[in-house]
C-alpha positions in Angstrom: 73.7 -88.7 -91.0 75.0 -85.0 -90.9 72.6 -82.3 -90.3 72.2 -81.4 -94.2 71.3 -84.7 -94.9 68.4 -85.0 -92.9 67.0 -81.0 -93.4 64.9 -82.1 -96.6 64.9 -86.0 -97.0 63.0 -87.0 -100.6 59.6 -88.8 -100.1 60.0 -90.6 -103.0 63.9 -92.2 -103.9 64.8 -93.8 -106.9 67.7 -96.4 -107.4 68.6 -97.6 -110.7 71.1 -100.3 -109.2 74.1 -100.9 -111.4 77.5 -102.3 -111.3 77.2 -105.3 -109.9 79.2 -107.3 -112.7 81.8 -105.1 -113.3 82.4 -105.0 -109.8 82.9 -108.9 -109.9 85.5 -108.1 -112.6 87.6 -105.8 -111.3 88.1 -108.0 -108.7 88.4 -111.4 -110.8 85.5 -113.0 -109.8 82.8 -114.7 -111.6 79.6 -112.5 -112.4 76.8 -114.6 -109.8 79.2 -112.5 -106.7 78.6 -109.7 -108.1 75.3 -109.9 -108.1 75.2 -111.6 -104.4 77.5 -108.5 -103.0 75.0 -106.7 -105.3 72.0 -107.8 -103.1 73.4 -108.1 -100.1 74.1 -104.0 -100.0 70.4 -103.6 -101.5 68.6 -105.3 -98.1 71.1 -102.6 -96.0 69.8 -99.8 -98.7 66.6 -101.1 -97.9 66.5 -101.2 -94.2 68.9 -97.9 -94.0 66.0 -95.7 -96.0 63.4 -97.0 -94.1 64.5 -97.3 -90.8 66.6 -94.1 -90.3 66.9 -91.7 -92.7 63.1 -91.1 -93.2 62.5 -92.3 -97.0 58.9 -93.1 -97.7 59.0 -94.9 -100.7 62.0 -96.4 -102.1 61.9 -97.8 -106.0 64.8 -100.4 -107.1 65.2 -100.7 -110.6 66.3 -104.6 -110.5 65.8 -106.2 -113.8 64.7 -104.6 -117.0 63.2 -106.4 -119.7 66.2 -106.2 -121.3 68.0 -108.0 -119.0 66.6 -111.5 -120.4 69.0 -110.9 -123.4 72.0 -111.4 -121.2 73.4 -115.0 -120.9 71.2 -117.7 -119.7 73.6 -118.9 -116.5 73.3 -115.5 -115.4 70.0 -114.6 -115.6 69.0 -118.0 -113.8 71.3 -117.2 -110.9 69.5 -113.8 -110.7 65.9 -115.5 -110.8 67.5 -117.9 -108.0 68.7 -114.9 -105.8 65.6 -113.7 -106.2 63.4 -116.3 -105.2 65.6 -117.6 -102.5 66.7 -114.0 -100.7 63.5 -112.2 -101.6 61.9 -113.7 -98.3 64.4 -112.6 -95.7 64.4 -108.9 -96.7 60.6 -109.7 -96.5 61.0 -110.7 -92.7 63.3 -106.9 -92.4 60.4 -104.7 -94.1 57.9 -106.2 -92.6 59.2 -105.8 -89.4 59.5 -102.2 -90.1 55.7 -102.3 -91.1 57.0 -101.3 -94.8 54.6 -102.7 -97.7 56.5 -104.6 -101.0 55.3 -104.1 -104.1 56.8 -105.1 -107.8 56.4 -103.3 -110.7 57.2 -105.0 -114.0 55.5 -107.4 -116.1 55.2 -110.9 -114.7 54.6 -112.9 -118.0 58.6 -114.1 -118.8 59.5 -114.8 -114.6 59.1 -118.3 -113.5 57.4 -119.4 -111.3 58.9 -119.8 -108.2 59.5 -116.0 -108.8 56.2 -115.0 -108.8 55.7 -117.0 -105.7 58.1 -115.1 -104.0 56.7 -111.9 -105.0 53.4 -113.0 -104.1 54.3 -114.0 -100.8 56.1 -110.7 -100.2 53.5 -108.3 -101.3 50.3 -110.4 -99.4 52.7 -110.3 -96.0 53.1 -106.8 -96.2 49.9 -105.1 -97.6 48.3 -103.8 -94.7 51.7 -101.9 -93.7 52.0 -98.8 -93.6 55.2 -97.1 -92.5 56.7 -96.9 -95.8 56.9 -98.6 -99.2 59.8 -100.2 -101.2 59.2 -101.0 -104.6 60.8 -103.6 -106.4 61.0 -103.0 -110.6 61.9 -106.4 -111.6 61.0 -107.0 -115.4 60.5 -103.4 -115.8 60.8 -101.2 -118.4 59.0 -97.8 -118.2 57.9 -98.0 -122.4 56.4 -101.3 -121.1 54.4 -99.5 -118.2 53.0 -96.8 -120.3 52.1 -99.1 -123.2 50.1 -101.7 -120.7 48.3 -98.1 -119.2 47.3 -97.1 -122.2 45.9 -100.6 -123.6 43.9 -100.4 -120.4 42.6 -96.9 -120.8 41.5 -97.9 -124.6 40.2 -100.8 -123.0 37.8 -98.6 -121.0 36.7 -96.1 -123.4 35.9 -99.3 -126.0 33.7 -100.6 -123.3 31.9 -97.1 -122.9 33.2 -96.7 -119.3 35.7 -94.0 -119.4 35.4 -90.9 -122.4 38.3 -89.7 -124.2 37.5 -86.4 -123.2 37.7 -87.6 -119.9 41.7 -88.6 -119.6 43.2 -86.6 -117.8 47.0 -86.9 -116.3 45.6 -88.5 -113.3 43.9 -91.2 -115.6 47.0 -92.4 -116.7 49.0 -92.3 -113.5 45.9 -94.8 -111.9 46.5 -97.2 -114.7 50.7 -97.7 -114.5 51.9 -100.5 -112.5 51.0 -98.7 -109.0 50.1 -95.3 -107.9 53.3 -93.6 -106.3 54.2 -90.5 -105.4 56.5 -88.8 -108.6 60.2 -89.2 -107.8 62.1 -86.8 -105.8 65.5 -88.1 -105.8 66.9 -90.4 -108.9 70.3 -92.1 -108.2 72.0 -94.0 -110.2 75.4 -95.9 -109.2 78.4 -97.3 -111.5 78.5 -93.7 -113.5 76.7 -94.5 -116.5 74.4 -91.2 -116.4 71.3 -92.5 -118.5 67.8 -93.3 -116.9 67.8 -96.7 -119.0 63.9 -97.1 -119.4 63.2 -96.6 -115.6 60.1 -94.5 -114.6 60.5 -92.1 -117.3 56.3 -90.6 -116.4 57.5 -91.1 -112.3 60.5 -88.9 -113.2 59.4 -85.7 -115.1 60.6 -83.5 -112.2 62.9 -85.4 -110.0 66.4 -84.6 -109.2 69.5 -87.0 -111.0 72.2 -87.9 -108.4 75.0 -89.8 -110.8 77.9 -91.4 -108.7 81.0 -93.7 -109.8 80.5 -96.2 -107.0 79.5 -99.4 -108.3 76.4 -100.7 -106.3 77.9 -103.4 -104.2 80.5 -100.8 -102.7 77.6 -98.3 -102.2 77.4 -97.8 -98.6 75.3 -96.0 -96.4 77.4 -93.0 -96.1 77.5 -93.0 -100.1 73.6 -93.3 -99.8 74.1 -90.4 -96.9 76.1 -87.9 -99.6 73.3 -88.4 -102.5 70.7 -87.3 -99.8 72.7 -84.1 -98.7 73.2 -83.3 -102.3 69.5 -83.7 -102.5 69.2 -81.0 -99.5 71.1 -78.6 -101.2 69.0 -78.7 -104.9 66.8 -75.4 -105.7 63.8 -77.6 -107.1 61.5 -75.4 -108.9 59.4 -77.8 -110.1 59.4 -75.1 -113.5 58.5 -72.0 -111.2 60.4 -69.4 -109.5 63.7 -70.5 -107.0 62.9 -71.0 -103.3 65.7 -69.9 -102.0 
């Protein structure tokens, strides 16, 4: 990694990972390679944030809840790539003493998905060198409607007063309590955040690039971090440089 790369390194990177199928296209192959060349370059993502460049916590937007309107075929292969390739990156993070958490709804993912991402998240809980954080049947509308059933919940009950909610009220009730986003990325050149961690997001920084995921390397990954470095992130203040 150059020197600018490394001078401010976000805590918190975002990666809405897209591309995968026309990749396969281009290249006149069915979708399910896509999404294989697709995963393959997300467990070196994953192990290149964690183990070198200093990331802390690393969120992959993986499947929305949208996703499940796509054709049938390919949404079981992705539920099979899932639950068969979940386990070795498992092994990689865990070795790293990275925890794995999922965000996203688990009502809709069978169930040899769920036992995957159980098995993943119980290995790794007690890690603490970093955090990647898998958004698979996500949608950020989703995550704020199921906080805010909860925080009605609470104040029917008598536990919790209107009055009383506050911003950090509704950041303890989404899915997990992250750090906000520092660096957004989002690969294939579509430049919309697509209903990923839209409360997580208020003041991060949006790094768009034409590389479809499977082709996005480590130096690509390298480039969106020394185009983080160079940002002037006010957080709606005055400039710091």
């Amino acid at each position: 990694m150059s020197n600018e790369a490394v001078s401010r390194i976000p805590y918190h990177t975002a990666i809405i990972v897209d591309g995968n199928r026309r990749w396969a296209k281009k290249r006149g192959l069915p979708v399910s390679f896509g999404h294989k060349a697709g995963f393959d370059r997300l467990q070196e993502i994953c192990r290149y944030s964690m183990e070198t460049c200093g990331v802390k916590v690393l969120s992959l937007y993986v499947f929305s809840t949208e996703n499940f309107a796509r054709d049938v075929k390919e949404v079981s292969y992705l539920m099979d790539l899932f639950a068969n390739n979940f386990k070795t990156l498992t092994e990689e993070m865990n070795k790293l003493d990275c925890r794995i958490f999922f965000s996203g709804r688990r009502e809709g993912l069978q169930q040899r998905v769920l036992d995957a991402m159980d098995y993943m998240t119980d290995l790794t809980k007690d890690n603490k060198s970093g955090t990647v954080n898998f958004c698979l049947n996500y949608g950020s509308h989703a995550e704020l409607t199921d906080a805010m059933q909860a925080i009605a919940g609470e104040v029917k009950a008598g536990t919790l007063a209107p009055e009383d909610i506050t911003e950090q009220t509704i950041q303890s009730h989404l899915y997990h309590d992250l750090p906000p986003v520092d660096l957004m990325i989002r690969t294939s050149g579509e430049e919309r955040l697509s209903n990923f961690l839209l409360w997580q997001c208020a003041y991060a920084e949006f790094y768009f690039t034409p590389v479809l995921f499977p082709d996005f390397t480590k130096d690509c990954f390298d480039e969106a971090l020394a185009e983080y470095a160079r940002r002037d992130r006010r957080m709606g203040g005055n400039s710091k440089k």
